[in-house]
Every structure is written in structure tokens, then in C-alpha cells.
N, CA, C and O atoms as CSV, one atom per row, in Angstrom:
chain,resi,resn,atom,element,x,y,z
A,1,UNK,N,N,98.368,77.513,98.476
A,1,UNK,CA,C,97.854,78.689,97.792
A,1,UNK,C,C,97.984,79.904,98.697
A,1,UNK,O,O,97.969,79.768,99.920
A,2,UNK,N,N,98.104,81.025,98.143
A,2,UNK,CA,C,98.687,82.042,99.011
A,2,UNK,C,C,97.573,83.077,99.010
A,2,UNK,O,O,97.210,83.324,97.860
A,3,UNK,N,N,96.807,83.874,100.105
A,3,UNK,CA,C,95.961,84.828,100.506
A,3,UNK,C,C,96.529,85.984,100.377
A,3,UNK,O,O,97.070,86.472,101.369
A,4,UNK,N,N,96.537,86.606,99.272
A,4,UNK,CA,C,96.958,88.258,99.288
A,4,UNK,C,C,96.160,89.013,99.451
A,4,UNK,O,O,95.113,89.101,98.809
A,5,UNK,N,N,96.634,89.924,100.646
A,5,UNK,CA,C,96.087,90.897,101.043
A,5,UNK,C,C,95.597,92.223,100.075
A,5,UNK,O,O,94.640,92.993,100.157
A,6,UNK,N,N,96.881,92.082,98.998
A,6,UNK,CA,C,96.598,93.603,98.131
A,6,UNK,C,C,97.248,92.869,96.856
A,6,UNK,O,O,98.314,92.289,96.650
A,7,UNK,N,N,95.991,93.198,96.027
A,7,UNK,CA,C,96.232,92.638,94.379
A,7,UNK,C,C,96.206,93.961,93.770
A,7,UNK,O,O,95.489,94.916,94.069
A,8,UNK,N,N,96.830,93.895,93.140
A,8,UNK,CA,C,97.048,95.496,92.006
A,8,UNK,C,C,96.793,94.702,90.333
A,8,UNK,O,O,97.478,94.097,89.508
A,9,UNK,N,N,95.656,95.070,90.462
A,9,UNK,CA,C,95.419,94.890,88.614
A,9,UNK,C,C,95.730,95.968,87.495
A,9,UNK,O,O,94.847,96.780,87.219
A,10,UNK,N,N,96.799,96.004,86.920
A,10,UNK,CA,C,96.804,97.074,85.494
A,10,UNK,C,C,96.905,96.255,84.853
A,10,UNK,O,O,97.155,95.056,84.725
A,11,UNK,N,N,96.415,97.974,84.015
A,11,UNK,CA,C,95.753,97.935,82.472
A,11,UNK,C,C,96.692,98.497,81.883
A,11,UNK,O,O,96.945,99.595,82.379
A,12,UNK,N,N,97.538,98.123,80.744
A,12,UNK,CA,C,98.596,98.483,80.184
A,12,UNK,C,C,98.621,99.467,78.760
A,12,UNK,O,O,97.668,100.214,78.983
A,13,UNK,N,N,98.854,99.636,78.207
A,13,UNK,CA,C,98.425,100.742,76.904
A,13,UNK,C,C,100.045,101.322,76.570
A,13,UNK,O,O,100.836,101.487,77.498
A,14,UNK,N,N,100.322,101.529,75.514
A,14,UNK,CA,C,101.623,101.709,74.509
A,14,UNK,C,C,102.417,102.660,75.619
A,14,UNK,O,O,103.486,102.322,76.127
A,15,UNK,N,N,101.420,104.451,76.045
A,15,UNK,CA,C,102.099,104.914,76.640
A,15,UNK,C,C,102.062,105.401,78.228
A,15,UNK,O,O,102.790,106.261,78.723
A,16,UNK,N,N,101.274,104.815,78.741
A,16,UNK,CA,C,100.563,104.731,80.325
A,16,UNK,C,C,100.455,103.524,80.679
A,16,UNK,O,O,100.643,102.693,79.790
A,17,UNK,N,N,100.094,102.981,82.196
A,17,UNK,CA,C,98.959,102.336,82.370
A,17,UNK,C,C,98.266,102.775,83.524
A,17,UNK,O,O,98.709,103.517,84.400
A,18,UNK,N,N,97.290,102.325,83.465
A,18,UNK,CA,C,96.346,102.567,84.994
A,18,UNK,C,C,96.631,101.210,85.602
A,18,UNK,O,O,96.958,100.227,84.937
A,19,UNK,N,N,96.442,101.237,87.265
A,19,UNK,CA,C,96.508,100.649,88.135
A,19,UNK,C,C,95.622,100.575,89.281
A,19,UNK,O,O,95.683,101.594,89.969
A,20,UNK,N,N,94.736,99.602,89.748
A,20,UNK,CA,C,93.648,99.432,90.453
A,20,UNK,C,C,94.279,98.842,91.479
A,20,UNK,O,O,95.151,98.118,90.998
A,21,UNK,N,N,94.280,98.771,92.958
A,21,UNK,CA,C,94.826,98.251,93.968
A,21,UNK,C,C,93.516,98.311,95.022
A,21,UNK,O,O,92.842,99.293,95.331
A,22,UNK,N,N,93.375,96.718,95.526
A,22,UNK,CA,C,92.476,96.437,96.349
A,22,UNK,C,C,92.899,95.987,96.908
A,22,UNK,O,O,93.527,94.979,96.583
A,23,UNK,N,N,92.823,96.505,98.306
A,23,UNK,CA,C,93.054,95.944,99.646
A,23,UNK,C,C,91.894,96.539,100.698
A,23,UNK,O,O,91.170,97.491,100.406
A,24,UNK,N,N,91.838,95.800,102.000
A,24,UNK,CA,C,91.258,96.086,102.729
A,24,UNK,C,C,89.766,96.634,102.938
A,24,UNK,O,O,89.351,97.266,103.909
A,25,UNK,N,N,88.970,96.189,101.648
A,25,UNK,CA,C,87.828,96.820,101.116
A,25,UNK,C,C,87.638,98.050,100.332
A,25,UNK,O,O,86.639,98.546,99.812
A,26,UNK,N,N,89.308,98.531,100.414
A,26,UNK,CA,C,89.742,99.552,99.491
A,26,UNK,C,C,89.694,99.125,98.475
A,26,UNK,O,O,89.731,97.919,98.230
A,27,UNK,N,N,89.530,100.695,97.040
A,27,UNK,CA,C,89.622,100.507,95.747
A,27,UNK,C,C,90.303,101.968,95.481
A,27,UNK,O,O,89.682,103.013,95.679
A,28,UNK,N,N,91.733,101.918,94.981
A,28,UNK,CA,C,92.459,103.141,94.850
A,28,UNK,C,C,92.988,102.314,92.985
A,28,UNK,O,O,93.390,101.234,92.551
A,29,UNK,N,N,92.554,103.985,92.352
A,29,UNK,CA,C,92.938,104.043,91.093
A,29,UNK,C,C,94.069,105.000,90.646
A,29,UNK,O,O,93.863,106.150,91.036
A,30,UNK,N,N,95.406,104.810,89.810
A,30,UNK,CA,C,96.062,105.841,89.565
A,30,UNK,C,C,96.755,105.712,87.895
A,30,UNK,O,O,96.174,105.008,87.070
A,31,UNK,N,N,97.625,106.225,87.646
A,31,UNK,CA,C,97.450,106.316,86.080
A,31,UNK,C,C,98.943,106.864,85.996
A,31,UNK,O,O,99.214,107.948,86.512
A,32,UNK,N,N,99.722,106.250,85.468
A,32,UNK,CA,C,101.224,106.510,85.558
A,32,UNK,C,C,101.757,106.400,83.929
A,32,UNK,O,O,101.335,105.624,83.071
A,33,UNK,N,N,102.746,107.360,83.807
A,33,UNK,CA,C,102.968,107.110,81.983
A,33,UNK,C,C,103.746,106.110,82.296
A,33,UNK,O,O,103.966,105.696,83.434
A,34,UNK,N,N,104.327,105.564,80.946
A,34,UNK,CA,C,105.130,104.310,81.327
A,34,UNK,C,C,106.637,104.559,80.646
A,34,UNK,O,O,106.962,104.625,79.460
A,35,UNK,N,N,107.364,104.661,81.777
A,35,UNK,CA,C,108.560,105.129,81.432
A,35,UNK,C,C,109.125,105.171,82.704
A,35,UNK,O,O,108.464,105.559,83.667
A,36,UNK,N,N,110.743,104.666,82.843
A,36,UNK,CA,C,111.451,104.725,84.713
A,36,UNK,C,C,111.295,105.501,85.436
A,36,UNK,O,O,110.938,105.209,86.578
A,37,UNK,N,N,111.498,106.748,85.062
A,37,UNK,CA,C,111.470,107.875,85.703
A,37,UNK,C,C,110.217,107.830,86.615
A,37,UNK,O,O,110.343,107.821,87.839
A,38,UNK,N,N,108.706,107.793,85.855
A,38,UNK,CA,C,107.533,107.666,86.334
A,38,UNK,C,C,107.316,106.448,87.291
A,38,UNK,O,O,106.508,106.447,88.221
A,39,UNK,N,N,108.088,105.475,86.969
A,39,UNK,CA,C,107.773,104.327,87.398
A,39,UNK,C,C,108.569,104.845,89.235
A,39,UNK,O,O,107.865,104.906,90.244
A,40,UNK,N,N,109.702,105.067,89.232
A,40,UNK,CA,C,110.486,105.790,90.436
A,40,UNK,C,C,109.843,106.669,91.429
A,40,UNK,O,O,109.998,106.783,92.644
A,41,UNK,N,N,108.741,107.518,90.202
A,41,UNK,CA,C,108.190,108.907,91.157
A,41,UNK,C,C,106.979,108.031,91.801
A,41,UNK,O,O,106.872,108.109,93.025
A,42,UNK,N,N,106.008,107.162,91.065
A,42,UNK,CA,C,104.865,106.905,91.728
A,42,UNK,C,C,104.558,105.896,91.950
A,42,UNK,O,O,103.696,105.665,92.798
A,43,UNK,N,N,105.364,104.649,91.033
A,43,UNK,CA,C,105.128,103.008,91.663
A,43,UNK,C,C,105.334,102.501,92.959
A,43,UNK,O,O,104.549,102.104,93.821
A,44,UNK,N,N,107.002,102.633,92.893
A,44,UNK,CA,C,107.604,102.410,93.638
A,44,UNK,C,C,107.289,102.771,95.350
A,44,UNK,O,O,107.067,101.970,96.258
A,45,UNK,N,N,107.353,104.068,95.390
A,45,UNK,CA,C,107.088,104.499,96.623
A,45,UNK,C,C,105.494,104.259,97.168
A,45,UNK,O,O,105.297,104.094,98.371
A,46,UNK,N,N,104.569,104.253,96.363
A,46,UNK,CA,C,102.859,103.642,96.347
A,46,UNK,C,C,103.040,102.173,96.837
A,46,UNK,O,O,102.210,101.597,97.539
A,47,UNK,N,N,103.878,101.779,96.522
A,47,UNK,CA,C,103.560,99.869,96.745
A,47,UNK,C,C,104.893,99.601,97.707
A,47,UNK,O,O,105.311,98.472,97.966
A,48,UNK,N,N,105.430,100.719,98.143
A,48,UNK,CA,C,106.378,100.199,99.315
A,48,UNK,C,C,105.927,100.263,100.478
A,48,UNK,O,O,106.682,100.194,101.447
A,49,UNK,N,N,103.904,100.482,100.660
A,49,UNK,CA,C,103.706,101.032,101.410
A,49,UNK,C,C,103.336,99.236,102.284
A,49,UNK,O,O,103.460,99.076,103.498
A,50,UNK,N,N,103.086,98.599,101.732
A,50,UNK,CA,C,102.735,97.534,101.578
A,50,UNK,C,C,103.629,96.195,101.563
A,50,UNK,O,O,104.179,95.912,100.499
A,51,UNK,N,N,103.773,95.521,102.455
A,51,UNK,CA,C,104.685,94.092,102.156
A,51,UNK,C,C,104.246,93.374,101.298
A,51,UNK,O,O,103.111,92.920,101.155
A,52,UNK,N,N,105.793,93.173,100.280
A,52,UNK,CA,C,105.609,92.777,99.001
A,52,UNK,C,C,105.370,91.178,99.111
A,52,UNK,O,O,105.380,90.606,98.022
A,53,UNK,N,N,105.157,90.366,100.250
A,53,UNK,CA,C,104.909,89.243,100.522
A,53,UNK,C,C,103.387,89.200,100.382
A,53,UNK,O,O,102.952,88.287,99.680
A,54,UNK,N,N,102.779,89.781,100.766
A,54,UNK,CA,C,101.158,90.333,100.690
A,54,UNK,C,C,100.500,90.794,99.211
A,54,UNK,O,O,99.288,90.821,98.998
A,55,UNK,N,N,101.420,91.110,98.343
A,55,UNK,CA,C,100.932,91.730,97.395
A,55,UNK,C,C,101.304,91.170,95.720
A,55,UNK,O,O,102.362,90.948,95.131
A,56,UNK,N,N,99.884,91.086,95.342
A,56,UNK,CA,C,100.498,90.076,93.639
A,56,UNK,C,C,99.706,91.195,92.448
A,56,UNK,O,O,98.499,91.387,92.296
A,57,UNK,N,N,100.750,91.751,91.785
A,57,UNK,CA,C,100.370,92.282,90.650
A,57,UNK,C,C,100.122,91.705,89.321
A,57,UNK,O,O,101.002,91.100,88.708
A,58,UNK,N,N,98.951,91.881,88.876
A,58,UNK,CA,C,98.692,90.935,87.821
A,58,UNK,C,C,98.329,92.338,86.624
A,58,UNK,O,O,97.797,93.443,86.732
A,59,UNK,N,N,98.908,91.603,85.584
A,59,UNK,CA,C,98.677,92.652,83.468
A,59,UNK,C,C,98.110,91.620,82.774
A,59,UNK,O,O,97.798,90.491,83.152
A,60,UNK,N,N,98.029,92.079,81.860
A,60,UNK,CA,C,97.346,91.546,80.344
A,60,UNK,C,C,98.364,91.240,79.857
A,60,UNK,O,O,99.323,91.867,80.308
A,61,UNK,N,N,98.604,90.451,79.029
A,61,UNK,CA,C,99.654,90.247,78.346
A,61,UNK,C,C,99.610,90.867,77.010
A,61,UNK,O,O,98.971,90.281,76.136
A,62,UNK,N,N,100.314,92.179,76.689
A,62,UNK,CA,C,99.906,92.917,75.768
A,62,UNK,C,C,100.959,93.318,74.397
A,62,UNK,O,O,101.069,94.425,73.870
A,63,UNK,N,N,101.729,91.935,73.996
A,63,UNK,CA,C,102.903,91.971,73.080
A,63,UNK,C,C,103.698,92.344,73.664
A,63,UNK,O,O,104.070,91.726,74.662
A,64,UNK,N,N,104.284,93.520,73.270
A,64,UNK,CA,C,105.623,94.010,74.328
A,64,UNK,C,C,105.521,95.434,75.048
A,64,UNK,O,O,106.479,96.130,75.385
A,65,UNK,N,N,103.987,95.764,75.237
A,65,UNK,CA,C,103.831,96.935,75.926
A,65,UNK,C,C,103.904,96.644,78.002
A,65,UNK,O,O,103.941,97.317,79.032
A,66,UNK,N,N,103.889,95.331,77.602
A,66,UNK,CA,C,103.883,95.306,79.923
A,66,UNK,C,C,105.181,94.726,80.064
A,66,UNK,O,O,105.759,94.314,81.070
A,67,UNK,N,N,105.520,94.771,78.903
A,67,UNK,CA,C,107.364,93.989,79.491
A,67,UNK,C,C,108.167,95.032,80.360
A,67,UNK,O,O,109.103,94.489,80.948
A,68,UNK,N,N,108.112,95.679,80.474
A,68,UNK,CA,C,108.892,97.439,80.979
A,68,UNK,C,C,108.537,97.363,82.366
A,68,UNK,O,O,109.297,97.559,83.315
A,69,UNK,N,N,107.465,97.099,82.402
A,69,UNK,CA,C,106.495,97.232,83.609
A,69,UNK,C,C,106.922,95.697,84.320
A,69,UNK,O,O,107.727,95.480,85.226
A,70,UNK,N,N,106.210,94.902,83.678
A,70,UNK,CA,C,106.616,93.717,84.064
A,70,UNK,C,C,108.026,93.236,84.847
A,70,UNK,O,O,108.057,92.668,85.939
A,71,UNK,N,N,109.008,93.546,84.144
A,71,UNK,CA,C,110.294,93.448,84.548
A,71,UNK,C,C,110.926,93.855,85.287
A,71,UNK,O,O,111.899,93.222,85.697
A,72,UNK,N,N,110.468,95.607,85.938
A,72,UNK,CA,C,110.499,96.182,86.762
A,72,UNK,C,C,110.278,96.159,88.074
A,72,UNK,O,O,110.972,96.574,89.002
A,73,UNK,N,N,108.840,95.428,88.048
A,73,UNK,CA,C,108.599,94.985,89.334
A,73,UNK,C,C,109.212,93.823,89.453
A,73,UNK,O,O,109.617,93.569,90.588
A,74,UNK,N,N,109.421,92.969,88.555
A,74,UNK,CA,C,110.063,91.796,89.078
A,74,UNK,C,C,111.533,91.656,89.908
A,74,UNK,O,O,111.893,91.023,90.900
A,75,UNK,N,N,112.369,92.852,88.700
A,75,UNK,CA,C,113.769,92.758,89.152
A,75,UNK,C,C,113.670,93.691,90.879
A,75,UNK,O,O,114.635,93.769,91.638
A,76,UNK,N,N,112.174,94.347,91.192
A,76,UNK,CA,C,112.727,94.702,92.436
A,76,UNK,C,C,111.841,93.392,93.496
A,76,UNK,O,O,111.536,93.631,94.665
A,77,UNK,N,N,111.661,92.585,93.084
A,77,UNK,CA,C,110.897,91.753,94.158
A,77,UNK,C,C,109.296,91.607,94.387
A,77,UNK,O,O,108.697,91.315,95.422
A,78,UNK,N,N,108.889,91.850,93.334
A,78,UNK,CA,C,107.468,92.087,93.525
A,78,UNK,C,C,106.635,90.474,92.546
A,78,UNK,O,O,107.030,89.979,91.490
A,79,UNK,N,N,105.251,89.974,93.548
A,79,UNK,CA,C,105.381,88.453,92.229
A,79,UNK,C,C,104.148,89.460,91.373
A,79,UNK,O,O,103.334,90.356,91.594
A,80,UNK,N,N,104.690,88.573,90.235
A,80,UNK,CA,C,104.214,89.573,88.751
A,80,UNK,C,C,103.262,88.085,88.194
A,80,UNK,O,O,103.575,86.895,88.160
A,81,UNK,N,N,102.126,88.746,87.847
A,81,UNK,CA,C,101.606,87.776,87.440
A,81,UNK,C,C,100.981,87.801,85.889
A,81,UNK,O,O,99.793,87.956,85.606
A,82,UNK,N,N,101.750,87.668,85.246
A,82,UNK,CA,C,101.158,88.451,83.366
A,82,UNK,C,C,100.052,87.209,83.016
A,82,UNK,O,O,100.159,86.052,83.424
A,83,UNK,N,N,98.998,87.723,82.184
A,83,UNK,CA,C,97.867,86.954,82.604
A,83,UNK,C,C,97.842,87.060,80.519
A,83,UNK,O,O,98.230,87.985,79.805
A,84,UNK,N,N,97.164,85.573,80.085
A,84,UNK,CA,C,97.002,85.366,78.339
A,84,UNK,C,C,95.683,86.303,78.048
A,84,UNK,O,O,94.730,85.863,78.691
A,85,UNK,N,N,95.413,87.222,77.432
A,85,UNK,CA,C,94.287,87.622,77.154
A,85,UNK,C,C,92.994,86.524,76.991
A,85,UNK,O,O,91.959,86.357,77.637
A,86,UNK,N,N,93.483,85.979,76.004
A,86,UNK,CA,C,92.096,85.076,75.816
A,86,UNK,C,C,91.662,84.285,76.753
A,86,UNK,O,O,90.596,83.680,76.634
A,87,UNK,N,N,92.609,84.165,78.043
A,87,UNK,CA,C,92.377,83.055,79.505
A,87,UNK,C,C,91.105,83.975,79.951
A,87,UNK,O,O,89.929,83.646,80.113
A,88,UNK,N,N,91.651,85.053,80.071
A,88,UNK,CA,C,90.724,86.308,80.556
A,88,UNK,C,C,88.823,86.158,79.634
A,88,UNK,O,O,87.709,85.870,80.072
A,89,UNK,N,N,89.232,86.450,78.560
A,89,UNK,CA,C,87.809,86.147,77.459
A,89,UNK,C,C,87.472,85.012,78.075
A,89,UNK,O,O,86.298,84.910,78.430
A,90,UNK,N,N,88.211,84.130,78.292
A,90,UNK,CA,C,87.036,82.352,78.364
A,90,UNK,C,C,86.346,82.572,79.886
A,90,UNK,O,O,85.181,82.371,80.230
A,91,UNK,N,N,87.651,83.125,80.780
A,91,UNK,CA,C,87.181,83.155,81.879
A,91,UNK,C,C,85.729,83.898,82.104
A,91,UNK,O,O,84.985,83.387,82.942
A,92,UNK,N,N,85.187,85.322,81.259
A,92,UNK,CA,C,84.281,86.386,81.472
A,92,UNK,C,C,82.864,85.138,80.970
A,92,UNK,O,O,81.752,85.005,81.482
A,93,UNK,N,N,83.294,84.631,80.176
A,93,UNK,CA,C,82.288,83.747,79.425
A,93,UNK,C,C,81.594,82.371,80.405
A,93,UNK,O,O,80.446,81.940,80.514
A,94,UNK,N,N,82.630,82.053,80.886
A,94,UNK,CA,C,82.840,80.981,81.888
A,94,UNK,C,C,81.800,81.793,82.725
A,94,UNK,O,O,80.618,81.500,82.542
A,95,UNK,N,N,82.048,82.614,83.471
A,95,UNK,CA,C,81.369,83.018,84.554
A,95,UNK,C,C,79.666,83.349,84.200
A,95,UNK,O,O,78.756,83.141,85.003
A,96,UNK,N,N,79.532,83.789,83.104
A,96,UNK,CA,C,78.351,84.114,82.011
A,96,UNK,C,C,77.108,82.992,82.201
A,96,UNK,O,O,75.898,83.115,82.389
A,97,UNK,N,N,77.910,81.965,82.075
A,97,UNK,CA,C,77.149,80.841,82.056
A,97,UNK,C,C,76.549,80.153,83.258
A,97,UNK,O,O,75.584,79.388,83.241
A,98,UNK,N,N,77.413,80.618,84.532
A,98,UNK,CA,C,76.974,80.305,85.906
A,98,UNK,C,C,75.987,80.956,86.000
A,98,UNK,O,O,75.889,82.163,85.778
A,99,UNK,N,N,74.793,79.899,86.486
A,99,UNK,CA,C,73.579,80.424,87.192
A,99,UNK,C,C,73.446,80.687,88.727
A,99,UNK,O,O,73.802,79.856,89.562
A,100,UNK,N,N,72.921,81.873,89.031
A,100,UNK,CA,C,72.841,82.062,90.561
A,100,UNK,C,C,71.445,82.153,91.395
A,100,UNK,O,O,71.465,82.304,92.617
């Protein structure tokens, strides 16, 4: 099992998404439309800051709105982790039920 240093969680939506990146006790939020161009000006160079061995981006799986996104990071080397919505629902529920 692999210890990543920096997980980037987005949130995907028809014509944006936002992006949460935690590392180092850091919490940096940013908000990019979704389209190459954008993806060129602010993904790319944001997450090159970072070894992509260290770093797992995980989406929602949202029909065909994170495929763009998805594919993007993949074809440049980045592990992509597209996540089932409803895994997500059982999981919030799952945790609901743990007593502490």
C-alpha cells in the first residue's frame, strides 16, 4: 500500500471543477474551468510542483463530466483515482455508525 504525501480531491461539475490538495498539514483550494487551455495555465504547472510518485488524485465519478480531466492527468502520468458515487454514500454512512 502506498503513503501519499499529497492527495488532491476534486469536485467536478459540467463546467469547472474545484480542487482541494492536502499535503503537509496543508489545505490549498482552487477552482479551474474545465477545458485544456485552463487545464495548461493552472493544473499542470500547480502539481508539477510536487513528485507525481507522491501524489494520487481522486473525482467522483460523474457520467462524462471527469473524463476530460481524468484522462488528462492520466495521459501525463499522474495515478487517477475515479471513485463510484454511491461507494462514497455507503462509505459517509459506514462511518455514521462508528461509535467513538
Amino acid at each position: 500500500m502506498n503513503n501519499y504525501k499529497i492527495v488532491v480531491g476534486v469536485d467536478v461539475s459540467k463546467n469547472s471543477f474545484t480542487a482541494t490538495v492536502l499535503y503537509d498539514n496543508k489545505k490549498e483550494t482552487f477552482e479551474v474551468k474545465s477545458d485544456p487551455v485552463e487545464f495548461e495555465k493552472k493544473i499542470k504547472p500547480y502539481l508539477k510542483k510536487f513528485k507525481q510518485s507522491d501524489m494520487l488524485i481522486i473525482m467522483e465519478h460523474t457520467g462524462v463530466y471527469h473524463l476530460k480531466l481524468a484522462n488528462y492527468l492520466y495521459e501525463n502520468g499522474y495515478k487517477v483515482a475515479v471513485i463510484n458515487p454511491f461507494s462514497i454514500k455507503s462509505l459517509w454512512k459506514l462511518n455514521d455508525r462508528v461509535k467513538t
